[in-house]
Residue, then its C-alpha position, 0 to 999 in steps of 0.5 A: x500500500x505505502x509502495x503504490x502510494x509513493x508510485x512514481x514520486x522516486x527520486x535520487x538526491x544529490x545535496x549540499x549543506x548551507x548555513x541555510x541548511x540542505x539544499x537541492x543539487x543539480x540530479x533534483x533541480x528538475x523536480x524541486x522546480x517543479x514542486x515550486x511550479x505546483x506550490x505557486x499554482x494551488x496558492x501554496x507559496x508565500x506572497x514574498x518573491x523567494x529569493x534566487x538560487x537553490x530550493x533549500x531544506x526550509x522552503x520545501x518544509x513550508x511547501x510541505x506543512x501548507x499542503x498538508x493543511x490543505x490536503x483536501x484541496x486539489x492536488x496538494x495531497x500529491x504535492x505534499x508526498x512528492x515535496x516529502x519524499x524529496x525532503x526525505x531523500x535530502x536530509x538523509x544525505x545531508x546526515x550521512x557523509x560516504x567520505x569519512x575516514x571511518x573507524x569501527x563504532x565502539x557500542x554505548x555504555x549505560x549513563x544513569x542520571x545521577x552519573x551525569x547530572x554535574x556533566x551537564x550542570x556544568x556545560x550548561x553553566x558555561x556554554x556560548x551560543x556561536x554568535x556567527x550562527x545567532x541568525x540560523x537559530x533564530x531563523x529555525x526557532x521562528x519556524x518551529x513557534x509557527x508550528x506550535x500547534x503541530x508539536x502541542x498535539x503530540x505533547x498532549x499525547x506523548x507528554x514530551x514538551x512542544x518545543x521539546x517535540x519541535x527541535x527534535x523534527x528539526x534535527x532528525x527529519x528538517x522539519x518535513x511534516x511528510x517524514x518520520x519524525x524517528x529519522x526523516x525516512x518517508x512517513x507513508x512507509x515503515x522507517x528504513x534507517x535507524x531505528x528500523x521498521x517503525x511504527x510497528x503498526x500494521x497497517x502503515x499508514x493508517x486506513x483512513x487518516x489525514x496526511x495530518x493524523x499520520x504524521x502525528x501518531x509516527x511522532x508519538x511513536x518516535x517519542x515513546x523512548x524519550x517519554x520512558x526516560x524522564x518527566x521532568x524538563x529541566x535542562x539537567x534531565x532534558x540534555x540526559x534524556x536527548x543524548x541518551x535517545x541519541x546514544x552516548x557514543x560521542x560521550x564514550x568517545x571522550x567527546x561533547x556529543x554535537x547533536x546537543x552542543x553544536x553551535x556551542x563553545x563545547x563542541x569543535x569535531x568528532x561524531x557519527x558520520x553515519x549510524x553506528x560509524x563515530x569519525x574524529x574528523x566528523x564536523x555535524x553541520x546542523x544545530x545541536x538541540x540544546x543551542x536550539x532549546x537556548x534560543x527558543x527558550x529566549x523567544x518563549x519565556x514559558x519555555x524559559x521558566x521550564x527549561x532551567x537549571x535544577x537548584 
């Protein structure tokens, strides 16, 4: 069923990273044109001119998010899964490097909390935002509150915090609302990347549910782990609960892993270039979660009065 619903939507992505995050190269300009074509035609497209150059990660999740809202429309159904597969093929390439000089992944130790509490008291106390990267932030942190109603759905359910919900569809899928929020894979079939075979709901996708629905219940499927670790959100709990949703191999490592402190004062190289593979020339290229929840908690003071340090 998921087969035939992405029938004649493959694609073969070639992508590039930019401070504006992925962006379409040459083997997909055909089809990003295109999505654009369509986007602008069924009204879908902000009333600004976009600026010249390459289809980037941010445009075809906008593309993406107002076709699912109004799937009903002629059109924007199709739309929606053709942007979305896209997005997937994207992100996945824009998270897995095939150059690295890679060495053999070392399996992840048990942390417990109150092994790591001090750890990351004391990074937060005194960890810099990277200023050159202030208006990135700012630019995801703005699209993440625009979708505030999305992730609170899901917290409702999950009882994961929507900003908390929010950074993670950042960081694992680029904010595609057609893609797992587990890793971005293409939501109208069972995850293909780490983790593997979810939801482990049959059948997938779900009969009779909106493009909307599904894409919920994936992200509450997602968040089953990170719910199991914690309740409290505090920065503390918050960090060890992410970075243990993640896996502690960059802490084994001897290193800040980036998928938290990237774009910090705490992080310089060193990570997975692809799951399971840790590379000491790694250099992640997205904003760590943390960075994210610092700049999202200066735009919200509601977050602000959660996400704090614990006395």
């Amino acid at each position: 069923m998921a087969t035939l619903l992405y029938a004649g939507l493959s694609t073969r992505a070639l992508a590039q990273v930019t401070g504006d995050g992925v962006v379409v190269g040459a083997a997909n300009k055909e089809e990003a044109n295109s999505i654009l074509e369509t986007a602008a035609r069924l009204g879908l497209l902000p009333d600004e001119p976009r600026p010249a150059g390459p289809v980037s990660a941010f445009e075809l999740a906008d593309i993406i998010k107002a076709a699912v809202q109004n799937e009903k429309r002629n059109g924007s159904g199709v739309l929606a899964r053709r942007a979305g597969l896209l997005l997937s093929e994207l992100t996945t390439q824009g998270r897995e490097s095939r150059n690295e000089d890679i060495s053999e992944p070392q399996p992840a130790k048990p942390h417990p909390f109150k092994d790591m509490r001090e750890y990351y008291t004391n990074l937060a106390n005194s960890v810099e935002l990277d200023p050159v990267r202030a208006s990135e932030l700012r630019k995801i942190s703005e699209k993440i509150i625009a979708s505030k109603q999305y992730y609170s759905d899901v917290a409702k359910i999950s009882g994961i915090p929507w900003y908390v919900v929010g950074s993670l569809h950042y960081r694992e899928a680029s904010l595609n609302f057609m893609g797992h929020l587990h890793n971005g894979d293409p939501l109208l079939m069972k995850t293909v990347h780490v983790p593997a075979d979810r939801p482990q709901i049959a059948p997938w996708p779900p009969r009779r549910s909106s493009l909307r629905q599904i894409w919920q219940i994936s992200a509450v499927d997602a968040l089953g782990e990170l719910r199991a670790k914690t309740s409290k959100w505090t920065i503390e709990r918050t960090c060890w609960a992410l970075e243990g949703y993640n896996g502690y191999g960059c802490f084994d490592h001897g290193i800040n892993t980036p998928y938290l402190w990237n774009y910090t004062n705490k992080y310089s190289g060193g990570g997975y270039a692809s799951d399971g593979h840790y590379s000491e020339s790694y250099k992640s290229k997205q904003a760590g979660l943390y960075s994210l929840l610092l700049a999202l908690s200066e735009m919200d003071e509601a977050i602000k009065k959660t996400f704090m340090l614990e006395s």
